[in-house]
C-alpha positions in Angstrom: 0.0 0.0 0.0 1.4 3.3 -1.1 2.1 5.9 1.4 -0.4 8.8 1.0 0.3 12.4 2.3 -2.8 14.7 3.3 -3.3 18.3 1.9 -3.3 20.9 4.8 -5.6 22.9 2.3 -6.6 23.5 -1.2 -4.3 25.7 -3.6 -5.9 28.8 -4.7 -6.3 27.8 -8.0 -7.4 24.0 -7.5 -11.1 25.4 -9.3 -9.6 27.3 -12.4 -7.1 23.8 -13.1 -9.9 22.0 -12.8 -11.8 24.2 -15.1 -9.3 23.4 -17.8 -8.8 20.2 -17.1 -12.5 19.9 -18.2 -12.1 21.8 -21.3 -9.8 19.3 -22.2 -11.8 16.7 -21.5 -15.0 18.5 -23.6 -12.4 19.2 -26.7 -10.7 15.8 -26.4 -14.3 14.4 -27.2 -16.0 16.8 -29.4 -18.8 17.4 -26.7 -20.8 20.6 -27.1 -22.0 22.0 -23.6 -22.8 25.4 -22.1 -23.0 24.4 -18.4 -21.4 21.6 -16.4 -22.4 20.8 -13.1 -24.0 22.5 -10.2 -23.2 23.4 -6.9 -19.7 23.6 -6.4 -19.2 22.2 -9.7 -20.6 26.0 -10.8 -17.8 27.4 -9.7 -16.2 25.0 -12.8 -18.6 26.0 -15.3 -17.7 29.9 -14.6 -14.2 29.5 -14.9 -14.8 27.9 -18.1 -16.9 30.8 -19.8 
């Protein structure tokens, strides 16, 4: 079993790379989309307009 360290906390930019890690995702598949998510995952979306 792998030895697995713990973030203290989040970096400030955790939403906005994973923002464009789903526009990658959306452009590696050809998917078309104008919103993804809801709740936190909003906070995604935005980033991507």
């Amino acid at each position: 079993m792998e030895n697995l360290t713990r973030l203290d906390s989040f970096p400030v930019d955790v939403w906005f790379d994973e923002a464009m890690q789903v526009i990658e995702f959306i452009q590696q598949v050809h998917m078309k989309t104008n919103i993804i998510g809801t709740s936190g995952g909003v906070i995604v979306a935005i980033n991507m307009h």
